[in-house]
N, C-alpha and C positions, 0 to 999 in steps of 0.2 A: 504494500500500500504506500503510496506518495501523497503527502501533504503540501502543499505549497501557499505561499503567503506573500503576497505582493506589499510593494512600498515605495516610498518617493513620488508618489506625485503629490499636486499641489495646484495652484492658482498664478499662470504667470502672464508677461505680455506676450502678445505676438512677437517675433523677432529671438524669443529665448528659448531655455533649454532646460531640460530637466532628464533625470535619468531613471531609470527604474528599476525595482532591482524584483527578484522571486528567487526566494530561499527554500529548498525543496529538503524534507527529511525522507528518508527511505532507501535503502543499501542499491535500488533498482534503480536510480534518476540517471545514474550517469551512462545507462544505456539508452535513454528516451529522445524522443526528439523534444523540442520545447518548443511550444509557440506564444505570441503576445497578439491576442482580439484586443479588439475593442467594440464599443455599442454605446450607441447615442443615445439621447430618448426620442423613442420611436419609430427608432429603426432596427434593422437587424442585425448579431453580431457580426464583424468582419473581420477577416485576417489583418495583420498585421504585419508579421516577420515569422520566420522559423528556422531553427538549428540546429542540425542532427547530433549523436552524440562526439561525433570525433569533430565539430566545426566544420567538419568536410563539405556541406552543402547547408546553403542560408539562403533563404527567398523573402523579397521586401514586397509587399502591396504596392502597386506604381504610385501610389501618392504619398508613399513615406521614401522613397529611393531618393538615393543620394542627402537626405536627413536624416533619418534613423539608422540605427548601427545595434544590430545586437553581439553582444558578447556571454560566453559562456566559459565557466571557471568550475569546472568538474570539481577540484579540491576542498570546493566551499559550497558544495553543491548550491549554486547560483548560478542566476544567467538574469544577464543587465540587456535594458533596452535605455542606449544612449537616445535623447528625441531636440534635434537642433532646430535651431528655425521654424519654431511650432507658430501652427497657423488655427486663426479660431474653431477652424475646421475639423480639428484632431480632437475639441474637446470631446469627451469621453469616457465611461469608465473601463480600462485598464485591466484584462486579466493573464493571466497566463496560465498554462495548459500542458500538460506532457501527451503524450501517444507511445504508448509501450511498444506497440506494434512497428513503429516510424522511425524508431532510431538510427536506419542506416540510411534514410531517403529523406525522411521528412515529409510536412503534409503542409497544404494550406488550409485543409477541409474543416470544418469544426467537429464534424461528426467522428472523425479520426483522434480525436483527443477524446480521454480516459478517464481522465485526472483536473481538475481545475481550480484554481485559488478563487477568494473570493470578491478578488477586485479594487481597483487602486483608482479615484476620481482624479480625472486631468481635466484641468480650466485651461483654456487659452483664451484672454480680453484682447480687445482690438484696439 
């Protein structure tokens, strides 16, 4: 069983940055893939980013590429979602997600994730 627990977000301006982090407990995460949704109100959740276990393969949503950067630190069983140049757009709550099954490929799919914290609120003001 995997737990996991989002953190760092926050309320900032357009133009800024904030990073996020999910701290995973369970002997299993560091074969998982990880992914970061997100979900507005009112709409559906949506991919974000995701990172297999070895780093090997990471996919960005076309509207966070070249912004967002996730990182994964096996050791500490964590995995950061760096988010630069946030736009009001992004606001959202924040979760993150393993797929047991996904750890050598990875997923965008939500339905492919197992596992999921319970969410981290990101403000972005204009």
């Amino acid at each position: 069983q995997v737990q996991l627990v989002e953190s760092g977000g926050g309320l900032v301006q357009a133009g800024g940055s904030l990073r996020l982090s999910c701290a995973a407990s369970g002997r299993t995460f560091s074969t998982h893939a990880v992914g970061w949704f997100r979900q507005a109100p009112g709409k559906e959740r949506e991919f974000v980013s995701s990172i297999t276990w070895s780093s090997g393969i990471i996919y960005y949503a076309d509207s966070v590429k070249g912004r967002f950067t996730i990182i994964r630190d096996n050791a500490k069983n964590t995995v950061y979602l760096q988010m630069n140049s946030l736009r009001p757009e992004d606001t959202a709550v924040y979760y993150c997600a393993t797929a047991s099954q996904y750890g050598r490929w990875g997923s965008r799919r939500v339905s492919d994730y197992d596992h999921w914290g319970q969410g981290t609120q990101v403000t972005v003001s204009s």
